[in-house]
C-alpha positions as CSV (number, residue, x, y, z in Angstrom):
1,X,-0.3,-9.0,1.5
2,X,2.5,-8.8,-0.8
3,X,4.0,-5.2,-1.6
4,X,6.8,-3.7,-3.2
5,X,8.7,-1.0,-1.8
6,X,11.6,1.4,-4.1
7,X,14.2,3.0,-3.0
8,X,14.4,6.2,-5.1
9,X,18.2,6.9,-5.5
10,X,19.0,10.4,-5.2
11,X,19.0,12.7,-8.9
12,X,15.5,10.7,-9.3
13,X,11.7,12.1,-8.4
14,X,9.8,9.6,-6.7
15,X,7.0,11.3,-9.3
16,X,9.1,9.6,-12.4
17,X,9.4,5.8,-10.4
18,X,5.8,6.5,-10.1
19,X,4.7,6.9,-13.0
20,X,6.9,4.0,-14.3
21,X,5.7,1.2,-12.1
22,X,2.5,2.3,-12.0
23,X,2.5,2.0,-16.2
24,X,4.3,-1.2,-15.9
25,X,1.6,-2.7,-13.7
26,X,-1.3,-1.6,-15.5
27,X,0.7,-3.4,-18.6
28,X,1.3,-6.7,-17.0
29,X,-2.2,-6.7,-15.2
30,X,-3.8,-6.1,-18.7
31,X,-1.7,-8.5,-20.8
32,X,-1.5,-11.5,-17.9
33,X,-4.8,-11.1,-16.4
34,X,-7.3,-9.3,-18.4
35,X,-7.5,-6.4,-15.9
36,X,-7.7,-3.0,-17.6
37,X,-7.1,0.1,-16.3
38,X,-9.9,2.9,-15.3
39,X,-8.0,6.3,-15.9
40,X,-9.6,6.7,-12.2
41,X,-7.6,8.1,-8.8
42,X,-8.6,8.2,-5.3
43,X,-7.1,9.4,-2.1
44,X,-6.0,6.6,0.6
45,X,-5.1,7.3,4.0
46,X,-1.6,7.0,2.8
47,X,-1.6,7.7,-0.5
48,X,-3.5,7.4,-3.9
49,X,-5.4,4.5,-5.4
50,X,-4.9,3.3,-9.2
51,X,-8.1,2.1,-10.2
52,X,-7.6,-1.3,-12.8
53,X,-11.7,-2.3,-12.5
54,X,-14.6,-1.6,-10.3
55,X,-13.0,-3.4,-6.9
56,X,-9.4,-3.3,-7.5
57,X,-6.4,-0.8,-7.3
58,X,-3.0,-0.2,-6.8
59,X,-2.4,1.6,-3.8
60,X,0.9,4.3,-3.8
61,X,2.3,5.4,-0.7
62,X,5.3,8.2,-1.4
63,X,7.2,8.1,1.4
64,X,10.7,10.7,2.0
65,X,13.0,8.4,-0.7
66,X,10.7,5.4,-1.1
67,X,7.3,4.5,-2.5
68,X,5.4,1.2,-1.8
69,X,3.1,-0.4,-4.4
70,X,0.4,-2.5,-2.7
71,X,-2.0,-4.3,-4.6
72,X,-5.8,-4.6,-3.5
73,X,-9.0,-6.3,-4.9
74,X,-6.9,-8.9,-8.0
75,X,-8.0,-12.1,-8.3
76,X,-5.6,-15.1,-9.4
77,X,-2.9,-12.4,-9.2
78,X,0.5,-13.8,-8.7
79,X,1.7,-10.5,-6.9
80,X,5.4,-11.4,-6.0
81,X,5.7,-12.5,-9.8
82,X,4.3,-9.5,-11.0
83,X,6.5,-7.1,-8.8
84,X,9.6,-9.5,-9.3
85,X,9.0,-8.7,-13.2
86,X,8.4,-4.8,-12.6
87,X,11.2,-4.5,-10.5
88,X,14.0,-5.9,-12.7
89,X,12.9,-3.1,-15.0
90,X,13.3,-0.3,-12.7
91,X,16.2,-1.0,-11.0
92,X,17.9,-1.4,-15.1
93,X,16.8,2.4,-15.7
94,X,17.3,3.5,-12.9
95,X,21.2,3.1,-11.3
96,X,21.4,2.9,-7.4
97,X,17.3,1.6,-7.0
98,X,16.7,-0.5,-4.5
99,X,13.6,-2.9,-4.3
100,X,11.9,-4.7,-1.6
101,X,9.3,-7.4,-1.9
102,X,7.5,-8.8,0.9
């Protein structure tokens, strides 16, 4: 499974990268692929589910200075092109981000 991981530099809440990404995904999974977003949350084991339809979600894990974004349930979903497009915007706003893909 591919997942993104963000370093969130220090001066930045994890809460704002969340919120970014987690916008920018459900605009790229809309305007690519047709995949609208529910509104709907949901506790993981690890973190919170994103609902974008009935069987899929983006999963967020907030770790101390990181969060992963792991995407479940997308069909015909390039994933590393979609967090490859998401991450070039984050780390522009935001000096010192790190991201991860893999």
């Amino acid at each position: 499974m591919t997942e993104m991981t963000v370093s969130v530099p220090v001066g930045t809440s994890s809460t704002e990268v969340i919120r970014e990404v987690v916008d920018d995904l459900r605009d790229r999974l809309s305007d690519q692929y047709g995949y609208e977003a529910t509104g709907e949350t949901s506790p993981t084991a690890k973190g919170i589910n994103h609902a974008m339809s009935r069987h899929a979600n983006v999963e967020v894990i907030d770790h101390d200075g990181t969060v992963t974004f792991k995407l479940h349930g997308f069909v015909d979903v390039d994933a590393h092109d979609l967090f490859t497009g998401v991450s070039s915007g984050i780390e522009q706003r935001h000096a010192g981000t790190r991201v991860e893909i893999g």
